[in-house]
C-alpha positions as protocol buffer text, in pm:
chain_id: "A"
residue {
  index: 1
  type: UNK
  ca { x: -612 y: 1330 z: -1418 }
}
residue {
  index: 2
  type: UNK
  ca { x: -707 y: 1387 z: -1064 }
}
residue {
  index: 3
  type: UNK
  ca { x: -822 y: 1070 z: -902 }
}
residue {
  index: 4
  type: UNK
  ca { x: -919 y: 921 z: -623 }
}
residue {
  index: 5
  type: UNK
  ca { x: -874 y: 547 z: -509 }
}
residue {
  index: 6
  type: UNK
  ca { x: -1071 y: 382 z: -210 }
}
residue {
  index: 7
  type: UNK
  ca { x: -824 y: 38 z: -99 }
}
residue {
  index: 8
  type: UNK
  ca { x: -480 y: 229 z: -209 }
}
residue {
  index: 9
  type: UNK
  ca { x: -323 y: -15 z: 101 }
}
residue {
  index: 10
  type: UNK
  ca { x: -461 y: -324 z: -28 }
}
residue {
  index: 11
  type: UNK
  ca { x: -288 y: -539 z: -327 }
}
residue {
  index: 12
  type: UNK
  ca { x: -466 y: -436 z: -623 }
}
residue {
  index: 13
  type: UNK
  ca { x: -472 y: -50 z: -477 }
}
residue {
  index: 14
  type: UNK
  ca { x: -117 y: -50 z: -434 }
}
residue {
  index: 15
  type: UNK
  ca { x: -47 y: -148 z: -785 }
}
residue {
  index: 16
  type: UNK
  ca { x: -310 y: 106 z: -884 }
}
residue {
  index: 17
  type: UNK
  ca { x: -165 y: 423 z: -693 }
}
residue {
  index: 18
  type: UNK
  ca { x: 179 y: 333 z: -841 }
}
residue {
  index: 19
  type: UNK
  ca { x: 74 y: 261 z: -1201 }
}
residue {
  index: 20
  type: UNK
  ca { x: -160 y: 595 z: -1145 }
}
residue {
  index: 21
  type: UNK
  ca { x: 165 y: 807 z: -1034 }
}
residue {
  index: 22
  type: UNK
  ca { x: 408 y: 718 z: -1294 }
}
residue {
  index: 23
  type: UNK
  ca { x: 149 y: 751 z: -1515 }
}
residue {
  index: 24
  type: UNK
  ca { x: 179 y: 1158 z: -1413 }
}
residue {
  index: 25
  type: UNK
  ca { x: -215 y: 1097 z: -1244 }
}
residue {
  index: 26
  type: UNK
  ca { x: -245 y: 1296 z: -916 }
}
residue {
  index: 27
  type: UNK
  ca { x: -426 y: 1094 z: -636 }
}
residue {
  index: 28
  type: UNK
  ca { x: -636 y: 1137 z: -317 }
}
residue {
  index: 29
  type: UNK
  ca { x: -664 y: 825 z: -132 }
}
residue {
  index: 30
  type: UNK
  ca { x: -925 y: 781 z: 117 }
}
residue {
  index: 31
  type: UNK
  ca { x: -735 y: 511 z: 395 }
}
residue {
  index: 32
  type: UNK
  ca { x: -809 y: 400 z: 765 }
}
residue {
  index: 33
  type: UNK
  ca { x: -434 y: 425 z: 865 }
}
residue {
  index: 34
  type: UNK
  ca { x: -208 y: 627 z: 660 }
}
residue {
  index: 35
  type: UNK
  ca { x: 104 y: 483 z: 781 }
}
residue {
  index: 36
  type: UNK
  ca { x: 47 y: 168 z: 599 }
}
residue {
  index: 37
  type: UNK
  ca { x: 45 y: 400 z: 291 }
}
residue {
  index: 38
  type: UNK
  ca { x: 427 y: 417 z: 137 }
}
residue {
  index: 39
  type: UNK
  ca { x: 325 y: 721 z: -84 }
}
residue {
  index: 40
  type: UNK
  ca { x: 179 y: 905 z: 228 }
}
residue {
  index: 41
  type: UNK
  ca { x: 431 y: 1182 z: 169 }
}
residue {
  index: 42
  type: UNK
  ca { x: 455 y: 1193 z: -206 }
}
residue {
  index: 43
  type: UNK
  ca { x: 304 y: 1577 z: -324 }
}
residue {
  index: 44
  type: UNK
  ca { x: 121 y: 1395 z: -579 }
}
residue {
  index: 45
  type: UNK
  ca { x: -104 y: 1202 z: -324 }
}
residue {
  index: 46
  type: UNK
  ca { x: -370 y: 1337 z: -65 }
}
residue {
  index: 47
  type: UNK
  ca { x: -444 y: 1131 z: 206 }
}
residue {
  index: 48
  type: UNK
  ca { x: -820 y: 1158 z: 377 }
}
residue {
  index: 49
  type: UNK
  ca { x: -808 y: 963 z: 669 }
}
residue {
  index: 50
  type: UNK
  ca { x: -1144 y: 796 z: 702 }
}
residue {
  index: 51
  type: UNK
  ca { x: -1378 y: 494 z: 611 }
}
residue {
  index: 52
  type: UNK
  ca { x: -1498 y: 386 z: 301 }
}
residue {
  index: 53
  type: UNK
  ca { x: -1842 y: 303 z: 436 }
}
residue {
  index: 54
  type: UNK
  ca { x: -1942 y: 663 z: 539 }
}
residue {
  index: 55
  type: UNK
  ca { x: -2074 y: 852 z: 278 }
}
residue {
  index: 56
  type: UNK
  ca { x: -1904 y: 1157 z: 412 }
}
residue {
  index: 57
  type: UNK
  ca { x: -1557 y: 1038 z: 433 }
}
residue {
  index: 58
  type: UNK
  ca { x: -1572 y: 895 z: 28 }
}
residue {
  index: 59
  type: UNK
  ca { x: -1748 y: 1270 z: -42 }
}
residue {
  index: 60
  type: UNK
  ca { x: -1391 y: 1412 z: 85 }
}
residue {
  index: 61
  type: UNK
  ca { x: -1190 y: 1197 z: -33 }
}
residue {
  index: 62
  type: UNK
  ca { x: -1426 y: 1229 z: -393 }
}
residue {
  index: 63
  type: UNK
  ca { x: -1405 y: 1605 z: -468 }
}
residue {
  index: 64
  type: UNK
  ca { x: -1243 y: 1765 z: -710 }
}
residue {
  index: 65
  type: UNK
  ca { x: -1162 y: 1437 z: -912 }
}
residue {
  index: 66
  type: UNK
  ca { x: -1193 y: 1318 z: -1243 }
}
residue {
  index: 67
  type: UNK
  ca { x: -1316 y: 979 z: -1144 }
}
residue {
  index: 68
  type: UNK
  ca { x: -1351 y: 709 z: -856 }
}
residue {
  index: 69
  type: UNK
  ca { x: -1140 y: 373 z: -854 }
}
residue {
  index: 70
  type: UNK
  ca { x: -1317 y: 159 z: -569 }
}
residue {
  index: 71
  type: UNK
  ca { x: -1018 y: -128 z: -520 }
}
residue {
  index: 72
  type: UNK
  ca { x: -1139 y: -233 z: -185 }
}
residue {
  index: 73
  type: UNK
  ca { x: -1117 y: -596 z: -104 }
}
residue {
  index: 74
  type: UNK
  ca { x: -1193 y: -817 z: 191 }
}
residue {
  index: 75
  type: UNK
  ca { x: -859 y: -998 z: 231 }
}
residue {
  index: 76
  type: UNK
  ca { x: -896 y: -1322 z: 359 }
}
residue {
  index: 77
  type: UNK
  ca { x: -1246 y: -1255 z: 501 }
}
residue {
  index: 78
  type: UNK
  ca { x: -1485 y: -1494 z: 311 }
}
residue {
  index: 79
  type: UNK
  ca { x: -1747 y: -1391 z: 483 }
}
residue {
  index: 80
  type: UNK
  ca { x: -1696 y: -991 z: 474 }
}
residue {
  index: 81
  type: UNK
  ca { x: -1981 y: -790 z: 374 }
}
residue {
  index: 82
  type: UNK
  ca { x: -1724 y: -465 z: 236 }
}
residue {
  index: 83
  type: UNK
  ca { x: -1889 y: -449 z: -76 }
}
residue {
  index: 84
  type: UNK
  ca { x: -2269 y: -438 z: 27 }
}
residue {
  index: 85
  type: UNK
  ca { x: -2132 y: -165 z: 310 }
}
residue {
  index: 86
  type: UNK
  ca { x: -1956 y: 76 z: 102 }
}
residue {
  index: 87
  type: UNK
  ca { x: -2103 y: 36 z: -252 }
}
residue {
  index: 88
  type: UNK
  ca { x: -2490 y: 236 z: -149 }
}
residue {
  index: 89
  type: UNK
  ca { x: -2222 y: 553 z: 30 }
}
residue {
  index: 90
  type: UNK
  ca { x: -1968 y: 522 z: -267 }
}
residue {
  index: 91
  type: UNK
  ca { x: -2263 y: 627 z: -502 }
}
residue {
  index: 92
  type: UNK
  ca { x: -2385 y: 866 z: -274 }
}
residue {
  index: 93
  type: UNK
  ca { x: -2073 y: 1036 z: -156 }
}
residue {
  index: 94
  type: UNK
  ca { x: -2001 y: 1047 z: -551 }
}
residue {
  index: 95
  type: UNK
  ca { x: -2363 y: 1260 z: -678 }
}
residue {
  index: 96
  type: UNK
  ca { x: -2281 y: 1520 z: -346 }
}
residue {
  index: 97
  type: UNK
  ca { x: -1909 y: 1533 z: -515 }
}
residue {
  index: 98
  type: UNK
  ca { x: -2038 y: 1568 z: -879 }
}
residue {
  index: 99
  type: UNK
  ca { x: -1792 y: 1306 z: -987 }
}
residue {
  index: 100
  type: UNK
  ca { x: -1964 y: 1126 z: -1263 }
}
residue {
  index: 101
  type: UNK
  ca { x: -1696 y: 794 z: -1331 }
}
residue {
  index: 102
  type: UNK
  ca { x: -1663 y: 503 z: -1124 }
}
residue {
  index: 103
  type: UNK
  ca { x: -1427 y: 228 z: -1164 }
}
residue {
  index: 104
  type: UNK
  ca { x: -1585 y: -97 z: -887 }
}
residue {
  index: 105
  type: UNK
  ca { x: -1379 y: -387 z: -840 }
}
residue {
  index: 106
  type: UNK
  ca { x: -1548 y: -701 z: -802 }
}
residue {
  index: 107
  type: UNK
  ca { x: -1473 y: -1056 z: -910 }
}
residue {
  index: 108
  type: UNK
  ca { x: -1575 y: -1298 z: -1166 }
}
residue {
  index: 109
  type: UNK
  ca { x: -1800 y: -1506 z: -993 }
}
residue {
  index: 110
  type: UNK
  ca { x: -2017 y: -1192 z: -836 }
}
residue {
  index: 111
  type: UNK
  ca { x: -2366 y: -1300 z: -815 }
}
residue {
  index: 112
  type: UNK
  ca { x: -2509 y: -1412 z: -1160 }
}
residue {
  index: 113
  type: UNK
  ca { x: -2184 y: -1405 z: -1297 }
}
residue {
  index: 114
  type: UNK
  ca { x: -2043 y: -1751 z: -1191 }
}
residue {
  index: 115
  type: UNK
  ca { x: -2241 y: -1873 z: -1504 }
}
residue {
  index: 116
  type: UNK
  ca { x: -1884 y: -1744 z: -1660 }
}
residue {
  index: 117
  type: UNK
  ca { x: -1666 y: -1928 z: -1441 }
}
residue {
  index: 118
  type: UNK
  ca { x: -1454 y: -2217 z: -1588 }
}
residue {
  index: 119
  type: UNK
  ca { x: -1647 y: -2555 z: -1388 }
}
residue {
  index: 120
  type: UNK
  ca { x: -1379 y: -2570 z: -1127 }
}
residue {
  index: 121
  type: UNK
  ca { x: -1343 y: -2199 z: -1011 }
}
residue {
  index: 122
  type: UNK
  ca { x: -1737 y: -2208 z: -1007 }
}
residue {
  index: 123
  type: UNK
  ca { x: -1703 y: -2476 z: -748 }
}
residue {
  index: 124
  type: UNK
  ca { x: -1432 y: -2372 z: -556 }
}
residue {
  index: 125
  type: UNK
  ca { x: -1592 y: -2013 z: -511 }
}
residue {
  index: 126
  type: UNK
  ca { x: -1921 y: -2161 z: -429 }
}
residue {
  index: 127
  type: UNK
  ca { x: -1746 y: -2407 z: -150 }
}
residue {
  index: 128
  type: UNK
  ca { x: -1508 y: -2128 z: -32 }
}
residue {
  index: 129
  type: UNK
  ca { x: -1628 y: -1803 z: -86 }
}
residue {
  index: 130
  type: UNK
  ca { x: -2015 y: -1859 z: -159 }
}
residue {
  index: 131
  type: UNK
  ca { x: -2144 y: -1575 z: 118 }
}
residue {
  index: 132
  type: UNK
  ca { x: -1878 y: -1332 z: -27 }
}
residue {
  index: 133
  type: UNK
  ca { x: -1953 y: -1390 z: -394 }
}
residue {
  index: 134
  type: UNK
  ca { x: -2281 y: -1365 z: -324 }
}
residue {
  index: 135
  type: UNK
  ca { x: -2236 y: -986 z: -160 }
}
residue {
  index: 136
  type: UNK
  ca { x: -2027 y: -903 z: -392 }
}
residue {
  index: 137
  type: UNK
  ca { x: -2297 y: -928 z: -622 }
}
residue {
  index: 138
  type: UNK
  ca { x: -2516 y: -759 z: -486 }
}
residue {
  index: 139
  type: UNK
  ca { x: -2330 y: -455 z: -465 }
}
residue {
  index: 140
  type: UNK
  ca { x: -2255 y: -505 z: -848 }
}
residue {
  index: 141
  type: UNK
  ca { x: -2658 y: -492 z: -906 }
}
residue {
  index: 142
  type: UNK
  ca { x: -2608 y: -177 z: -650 }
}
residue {
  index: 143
  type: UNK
  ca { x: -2343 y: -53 z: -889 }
}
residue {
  index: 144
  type: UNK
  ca { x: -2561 y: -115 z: -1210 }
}
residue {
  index: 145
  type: UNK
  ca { x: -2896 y: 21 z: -1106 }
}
residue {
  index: 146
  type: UNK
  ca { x: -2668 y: 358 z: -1057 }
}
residue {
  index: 147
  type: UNK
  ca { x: -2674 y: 683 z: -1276 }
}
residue {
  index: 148
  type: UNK
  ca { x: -2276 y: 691 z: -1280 }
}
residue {
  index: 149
  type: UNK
  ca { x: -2100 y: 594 z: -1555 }
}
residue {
  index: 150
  type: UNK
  ca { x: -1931 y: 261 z: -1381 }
}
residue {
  index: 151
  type: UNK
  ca { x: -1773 y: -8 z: -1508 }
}
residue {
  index: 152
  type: UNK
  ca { x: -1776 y: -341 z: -1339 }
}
residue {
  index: 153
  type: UNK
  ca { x: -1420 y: -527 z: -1304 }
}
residue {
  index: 154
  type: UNK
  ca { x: -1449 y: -883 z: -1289 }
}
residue {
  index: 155
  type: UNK
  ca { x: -1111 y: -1034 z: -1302 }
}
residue {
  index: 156
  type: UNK
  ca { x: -1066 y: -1412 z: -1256 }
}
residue {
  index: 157
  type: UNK
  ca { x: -810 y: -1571 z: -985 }
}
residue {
  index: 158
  type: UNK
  ca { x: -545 y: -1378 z: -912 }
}
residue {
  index: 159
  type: UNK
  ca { x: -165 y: -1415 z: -949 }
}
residue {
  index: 160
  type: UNK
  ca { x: 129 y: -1191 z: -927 }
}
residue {
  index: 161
  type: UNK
  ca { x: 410 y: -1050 z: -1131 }
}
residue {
  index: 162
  type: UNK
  ca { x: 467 y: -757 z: -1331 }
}
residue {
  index: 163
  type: UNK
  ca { x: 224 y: -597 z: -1546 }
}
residue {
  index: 164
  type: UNK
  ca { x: 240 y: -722 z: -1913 }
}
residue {
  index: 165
  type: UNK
  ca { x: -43 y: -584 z: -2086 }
}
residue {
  index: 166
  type: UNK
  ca { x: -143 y: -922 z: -2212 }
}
residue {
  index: 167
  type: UNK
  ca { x: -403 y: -952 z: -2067 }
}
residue {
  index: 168
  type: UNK
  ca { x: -794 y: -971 z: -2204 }
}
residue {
  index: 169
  type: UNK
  ca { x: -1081 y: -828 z: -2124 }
}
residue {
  index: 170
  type: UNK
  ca { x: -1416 y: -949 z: -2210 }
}
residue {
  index: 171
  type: UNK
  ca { x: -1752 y: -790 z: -2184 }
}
residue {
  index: 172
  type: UNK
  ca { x: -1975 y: -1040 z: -1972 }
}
residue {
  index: 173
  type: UNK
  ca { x: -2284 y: -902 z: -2188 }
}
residue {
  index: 174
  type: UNK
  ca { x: -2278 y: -1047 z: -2553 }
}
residue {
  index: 175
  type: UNK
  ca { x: -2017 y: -1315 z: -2532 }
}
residue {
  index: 176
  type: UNK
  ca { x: -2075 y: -1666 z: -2399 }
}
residue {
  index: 177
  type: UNK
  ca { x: -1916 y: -1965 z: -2292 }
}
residue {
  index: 178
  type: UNK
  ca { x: -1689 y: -2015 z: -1982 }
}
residue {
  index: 179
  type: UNK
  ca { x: -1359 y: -1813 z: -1898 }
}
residue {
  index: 180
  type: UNK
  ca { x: -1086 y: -1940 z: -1595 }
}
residue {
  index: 181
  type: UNK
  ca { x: -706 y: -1880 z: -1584 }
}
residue {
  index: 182
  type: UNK
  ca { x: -538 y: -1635 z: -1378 }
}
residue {
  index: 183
  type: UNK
  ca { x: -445 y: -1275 z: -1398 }
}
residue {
  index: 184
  type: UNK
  ca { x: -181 y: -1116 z: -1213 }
}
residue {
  index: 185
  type: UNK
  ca { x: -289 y: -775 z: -990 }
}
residue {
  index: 186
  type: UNK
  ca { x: -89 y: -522 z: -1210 }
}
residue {
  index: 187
  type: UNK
  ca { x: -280 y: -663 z: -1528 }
}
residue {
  index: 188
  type: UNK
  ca { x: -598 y: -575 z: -1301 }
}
residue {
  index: 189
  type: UNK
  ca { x: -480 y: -223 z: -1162 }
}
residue {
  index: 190
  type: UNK
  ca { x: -367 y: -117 z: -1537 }
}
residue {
  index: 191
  type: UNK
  ca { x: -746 y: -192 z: -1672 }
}
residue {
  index: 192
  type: UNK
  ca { x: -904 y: -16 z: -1367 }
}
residue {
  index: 193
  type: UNK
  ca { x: -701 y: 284 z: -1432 }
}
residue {
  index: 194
  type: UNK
  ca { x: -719 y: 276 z: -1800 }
}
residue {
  index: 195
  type: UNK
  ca { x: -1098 y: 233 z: -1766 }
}
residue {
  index: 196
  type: UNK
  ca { x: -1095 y: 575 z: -1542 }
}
residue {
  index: 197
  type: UNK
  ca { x: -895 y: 755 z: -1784 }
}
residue {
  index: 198
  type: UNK
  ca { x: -1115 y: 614 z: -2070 }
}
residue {
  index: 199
  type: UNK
  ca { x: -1439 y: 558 z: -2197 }
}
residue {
  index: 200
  type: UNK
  ca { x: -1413 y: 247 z: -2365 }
}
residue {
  index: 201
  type: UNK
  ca { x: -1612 y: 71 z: -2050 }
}
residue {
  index: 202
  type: UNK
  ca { x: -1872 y: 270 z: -1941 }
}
residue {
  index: 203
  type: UNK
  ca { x: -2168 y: 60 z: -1799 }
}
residue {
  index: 204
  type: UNK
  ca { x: -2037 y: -270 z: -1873 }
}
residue {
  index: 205
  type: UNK
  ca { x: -1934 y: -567 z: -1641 }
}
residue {
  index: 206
  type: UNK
  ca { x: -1621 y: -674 z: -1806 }
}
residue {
  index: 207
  type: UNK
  ca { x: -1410 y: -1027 z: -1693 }
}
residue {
  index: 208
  type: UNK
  ca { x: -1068 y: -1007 z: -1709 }
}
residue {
  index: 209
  type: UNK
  ca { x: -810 y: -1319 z: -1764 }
}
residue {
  index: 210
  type: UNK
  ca { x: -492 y: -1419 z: -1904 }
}
């Protein structure tokens, strides 16, 4: 597939662009600096120098491809507003590209969605990251409201390691109870990229865990 990735610097995007290219995928990345980008010379990967939050730049970046993985995250900004910023020119840049599949990472605990969050990570988001949680989700109900065909990542804590493929994924929508754990970042970057390549997910919120 042709693809491109918004956040290929950050630690889920990295894991994505690699997984993507040994996967045979070919990749434009849209990037503020591309020398923070390893891959930056690879033939496989086009780099669009630009900003995720103008509609313009993610249009460039968008055209031509398949589908739209949006890995952006705020790094240890608790406070960031990313999501709200880039999710209303993601969907636009996408209808002036005529790229129809989008792939948004968020987090379990979005909005409405710490409801699914095991008692303590509930907590500890609220007390930590209540003002990003809370913009994350509403860039999900941004997301939702669209006419693309998204799916909605919503892994729980993170960890790291290799990718095992053990991991589960669970549609928030029709299951209940409460989910914690961790997942490591390649678990996360294999179901975003699956998810692009697939249509298992289309216009569902989905948690993934351990």
């Amino acid at each position: 597939m042709q693809l491109t990735l918004l956040g290929a610097t950050g630690p889920i995007g990295r894991q994505v662009l690699g997984q993507a290219l040994a996967a045979g995928h070919r990749v434009t990345v849209l990037v503020r600096d591309a020398a923070r980008l390893p891959q930056r010379d690879d033939e496989r990967v086009t780099v669009v120098v630009g900003d995720a939050a103008r509609a313009a730049d993610v249009e460039e970046a968008a055209r031509g491809s398949q589908a739209l993985i949006c890995a952006l995250g705020p790094g240890k900004d608790y406070r960031s507003t990313l999501a709200t910023r880039t999710a209303g020119p993601v969907l636009e840049a996408m209808a002036a590209a005529g790229v129809g599949r989008l792939v948004w990472l968020s987090a379990l605990g979005s909005g409405g969605t710490a409801r699914r969050q095991s008692l303590f990570q509930a907590a500890a988001s609220k007390l930590v990251m209540g003002a990003l949680m809370a913009d994350k989700g509403v860039a999900d109900e941004t997301i939702a409201r669209s006419d693309r065909d998204w799916t909605i990542a919503l892994p729980v804590m993170f960890g790291d390691g290799r990718a095992t493929g053990g991991y589960r994924a669970i549609p928030l929508d029709g299951t209940r109870g409460r989910v914690g754990g961790r997942i490591g970042r390649a678990d996360v970057a294999d179901f975003l990229l699956c998810a692009a390549a697939g249509g298992r997910w289309v216009r569902r919120r989905v948690i993934l865990t351990r």
